[in-house]
Structures are given as structure tokens and as C-alpha cells.
Backbone bond lengths (Angstrom), bond angles and torsions (degrees), N, CA, C in turn:
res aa  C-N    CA-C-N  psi(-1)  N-CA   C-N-CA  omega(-1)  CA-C   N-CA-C  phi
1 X - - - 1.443 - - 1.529 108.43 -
2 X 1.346 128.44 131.95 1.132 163.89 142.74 1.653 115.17 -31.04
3 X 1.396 132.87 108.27 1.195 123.27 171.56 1.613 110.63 -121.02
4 X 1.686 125.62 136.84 1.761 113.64 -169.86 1.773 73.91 -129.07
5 X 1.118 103.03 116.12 1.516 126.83 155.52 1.562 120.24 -91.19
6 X 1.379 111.16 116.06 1.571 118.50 -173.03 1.739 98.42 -117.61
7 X 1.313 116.94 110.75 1.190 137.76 -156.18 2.012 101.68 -101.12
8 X 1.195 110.43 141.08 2.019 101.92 171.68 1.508 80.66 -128.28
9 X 1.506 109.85 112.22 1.847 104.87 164.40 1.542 101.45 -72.32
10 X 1.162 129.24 146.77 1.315 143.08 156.33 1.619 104.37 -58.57
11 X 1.518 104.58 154.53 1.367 110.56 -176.91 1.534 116.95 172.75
12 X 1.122 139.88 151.85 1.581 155.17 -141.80 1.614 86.01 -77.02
13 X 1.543 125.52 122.27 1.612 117.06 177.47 1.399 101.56 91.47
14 X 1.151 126.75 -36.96 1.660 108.81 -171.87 1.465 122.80 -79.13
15 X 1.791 108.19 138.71 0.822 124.98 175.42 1.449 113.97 -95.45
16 X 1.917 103.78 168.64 1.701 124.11 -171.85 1.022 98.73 -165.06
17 X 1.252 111.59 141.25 1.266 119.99 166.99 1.483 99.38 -147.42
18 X 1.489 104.42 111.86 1.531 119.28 -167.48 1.512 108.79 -83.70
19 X 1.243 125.59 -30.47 1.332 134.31 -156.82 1.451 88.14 -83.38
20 X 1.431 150.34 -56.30 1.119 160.76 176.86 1.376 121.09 -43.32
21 X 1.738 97.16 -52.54 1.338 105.85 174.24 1.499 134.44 -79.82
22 X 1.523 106.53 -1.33 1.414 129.48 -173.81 1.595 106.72 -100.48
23 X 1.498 110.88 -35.91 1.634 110.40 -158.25 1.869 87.27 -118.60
24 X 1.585 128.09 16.09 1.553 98.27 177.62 2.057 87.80 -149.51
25 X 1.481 110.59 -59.65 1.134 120.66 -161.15 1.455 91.55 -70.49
26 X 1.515 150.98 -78.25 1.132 136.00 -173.28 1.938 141.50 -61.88
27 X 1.579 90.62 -6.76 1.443 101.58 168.37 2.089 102.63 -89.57
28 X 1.215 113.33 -16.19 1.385 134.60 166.74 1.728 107.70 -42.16
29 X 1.320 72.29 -75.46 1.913 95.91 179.12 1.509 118.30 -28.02
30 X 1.700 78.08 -58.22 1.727 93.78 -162.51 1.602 116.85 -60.77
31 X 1.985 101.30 -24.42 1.625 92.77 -160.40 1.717 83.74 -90.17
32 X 1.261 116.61 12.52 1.266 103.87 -178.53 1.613 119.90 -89.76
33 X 1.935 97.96 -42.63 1.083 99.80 -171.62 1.383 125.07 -112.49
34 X 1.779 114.55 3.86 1.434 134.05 168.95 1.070 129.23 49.37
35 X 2.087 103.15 45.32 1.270 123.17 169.93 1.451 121.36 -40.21
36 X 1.763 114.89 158.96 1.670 103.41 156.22 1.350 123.63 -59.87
37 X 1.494 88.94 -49.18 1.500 100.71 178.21 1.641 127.20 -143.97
38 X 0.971 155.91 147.22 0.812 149.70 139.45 1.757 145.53 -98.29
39 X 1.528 116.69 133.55 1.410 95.41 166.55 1.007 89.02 -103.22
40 X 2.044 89.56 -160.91 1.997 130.47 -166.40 1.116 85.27 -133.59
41 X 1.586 113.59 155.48 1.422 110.95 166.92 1.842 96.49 -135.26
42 X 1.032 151.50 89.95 1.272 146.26 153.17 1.550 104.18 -63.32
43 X 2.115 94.44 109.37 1.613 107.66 178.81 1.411 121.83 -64.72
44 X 0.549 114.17 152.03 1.669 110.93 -175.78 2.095 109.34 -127.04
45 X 1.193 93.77 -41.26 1.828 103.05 -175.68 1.657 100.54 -155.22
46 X 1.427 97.54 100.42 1.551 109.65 178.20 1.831 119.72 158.52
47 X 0.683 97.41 -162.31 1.833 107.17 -175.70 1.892 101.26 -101.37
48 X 1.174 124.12 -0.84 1.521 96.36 154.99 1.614 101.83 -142.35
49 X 1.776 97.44 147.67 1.382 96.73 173.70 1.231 122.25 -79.24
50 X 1.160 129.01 -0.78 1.736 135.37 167.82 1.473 101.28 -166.68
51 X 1.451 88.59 153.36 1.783 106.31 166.94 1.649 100.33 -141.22
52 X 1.649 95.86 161.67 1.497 92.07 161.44 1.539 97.02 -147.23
53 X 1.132 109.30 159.75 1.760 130.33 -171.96 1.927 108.97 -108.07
54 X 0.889 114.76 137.50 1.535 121.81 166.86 1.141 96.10 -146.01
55 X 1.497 110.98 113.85 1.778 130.72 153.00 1.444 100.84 -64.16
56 X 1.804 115.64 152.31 1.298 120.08 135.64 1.124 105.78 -136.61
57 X 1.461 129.09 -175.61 1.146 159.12 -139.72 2.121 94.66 -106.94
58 X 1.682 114.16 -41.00 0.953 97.78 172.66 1.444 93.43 -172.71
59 X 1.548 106.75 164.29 1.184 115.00 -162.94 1.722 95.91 -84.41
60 X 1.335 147.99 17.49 1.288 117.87 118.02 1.559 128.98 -84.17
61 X 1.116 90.82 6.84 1.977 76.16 -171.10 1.981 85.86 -92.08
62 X 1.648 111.55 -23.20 1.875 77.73 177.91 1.670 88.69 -93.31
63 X 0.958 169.26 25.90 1.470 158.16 142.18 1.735 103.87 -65.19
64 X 1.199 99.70 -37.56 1.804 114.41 171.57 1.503 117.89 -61.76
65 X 1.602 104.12 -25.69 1.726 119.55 -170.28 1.340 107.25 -79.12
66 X 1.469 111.87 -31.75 1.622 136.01 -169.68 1.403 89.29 -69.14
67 X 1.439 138.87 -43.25 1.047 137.66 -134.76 1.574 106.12 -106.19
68 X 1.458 94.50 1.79 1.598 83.22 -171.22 1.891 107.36 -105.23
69 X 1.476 111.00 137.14 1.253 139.44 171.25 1.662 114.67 0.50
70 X 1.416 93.34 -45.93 1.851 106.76 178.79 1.327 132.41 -59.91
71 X 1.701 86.93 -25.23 1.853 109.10 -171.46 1.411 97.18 -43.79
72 X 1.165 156.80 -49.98 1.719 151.82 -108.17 1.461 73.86 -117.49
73 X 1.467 126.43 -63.91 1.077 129.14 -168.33 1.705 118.45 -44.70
74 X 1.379 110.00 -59.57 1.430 119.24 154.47 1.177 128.94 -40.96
75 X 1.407 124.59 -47.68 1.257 117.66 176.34 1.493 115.89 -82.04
76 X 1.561 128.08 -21.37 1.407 111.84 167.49 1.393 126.94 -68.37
77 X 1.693 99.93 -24.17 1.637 110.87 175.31 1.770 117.48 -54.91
78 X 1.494 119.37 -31.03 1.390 103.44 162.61 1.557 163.38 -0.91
79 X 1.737 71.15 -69.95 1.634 93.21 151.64 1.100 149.67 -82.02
80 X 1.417 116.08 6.84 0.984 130.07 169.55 1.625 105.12 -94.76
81 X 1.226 136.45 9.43 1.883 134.62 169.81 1.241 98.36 -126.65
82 X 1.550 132.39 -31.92 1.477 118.34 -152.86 1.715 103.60 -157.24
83 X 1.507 93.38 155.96 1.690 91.78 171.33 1.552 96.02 -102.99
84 X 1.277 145.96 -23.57 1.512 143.50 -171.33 1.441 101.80 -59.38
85 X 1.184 103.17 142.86 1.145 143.38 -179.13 2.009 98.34 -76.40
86 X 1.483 114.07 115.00 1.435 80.65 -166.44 1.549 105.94 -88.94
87 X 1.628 138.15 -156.93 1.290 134.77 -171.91 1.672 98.90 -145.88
88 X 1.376 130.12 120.20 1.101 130.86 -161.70 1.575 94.32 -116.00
89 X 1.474 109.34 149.47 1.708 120.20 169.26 1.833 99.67 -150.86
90 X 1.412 110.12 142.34 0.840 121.64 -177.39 1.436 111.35 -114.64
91 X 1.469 139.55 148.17 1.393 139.18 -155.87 1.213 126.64 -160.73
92 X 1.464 125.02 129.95 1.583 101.61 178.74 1.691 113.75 -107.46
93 X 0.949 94.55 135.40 1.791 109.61 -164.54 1.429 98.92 -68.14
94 X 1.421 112.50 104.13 1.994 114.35 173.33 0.979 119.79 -107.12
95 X 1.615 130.82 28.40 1.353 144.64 166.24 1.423 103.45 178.86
């Protein structure tokens, strides 16, 4: 299994808007990129003020997620929750 971690580091000026990004921008994602699963992470004590997780099944089916039509759409939506720049890591889940 496939893990794409989208990271918001916290930082002097940065904005969030969690409520937005929970109920419009990340249900967005999903019909975009048709994770197994996904969490949210609202930071609380650390270096990012949110993350979110999308499992897949395999690292083409999320290279396949990249590929779908919505992406442009997704990525302009950003700005509408946050000014951060977000930080992506990709992972394979071994337990």
C-alpha cells in the first residue's frame, strides 16, 4: 500500500482554514483521486498545522490519481483555505 502525505508546515503569516479544508477541499481530492482511505490531521503541537493522508492500493493507481482531469481543479482550490505552500511525501505502508 501506497501512502501521499500532504503536509502545511506552520509558520509566521500562515494561514488555515480547517473548516473549509475538511468539509470542501479534501472531500474534492477524494472524488478526484479515489483513495482507499483517507485521513485529516488538524496539528495541534508540532511543525505542521494540518496534514492529510491518502492510501492506495499501489503506486500506479496514485500516479493514476495525478492523472486525473480534476488535478488543476484541486490544485487551484488551495487558495481558497491557506497561503502555505503545501509539502508532499510519498510512502509505502510496511505495517
Amino acid at each position: 500500500m501506497i501512502k501521499l502525505t500532504v503536509s502545511y508546515p506552520n509558520g509566521e503569516g500562515t494561514t488555515f482554514d480547517h473548516d473549509y479544508y475538511a468539509a470542501s477541499h479534501v472531500p474534492l481530492c477524494n472524488s478526484a483521486f479515489n483513495p482507499v482511505k483517507t485521513e485529516v490531521d488538524k496539528g495541534i503541537d508540532g511543525p505542521n498545522a494540518a496534514a492529510v493522508n491518502f492510501y492506495f492500493e499501489s503506486m500506479e493507481a496514485m500516479q493514476g490519481a495525478f492523472g486525473n482531469p480534476k488535478m488543476g481543479e484541486v490544485m487551484a482550490d488551495v487558495a481558497n483555505y491557506t497561503n502555505i505552500a503545501p509539502v508532499m511525501q510519498v510512502s509505502e505502508v510496511v505495517s
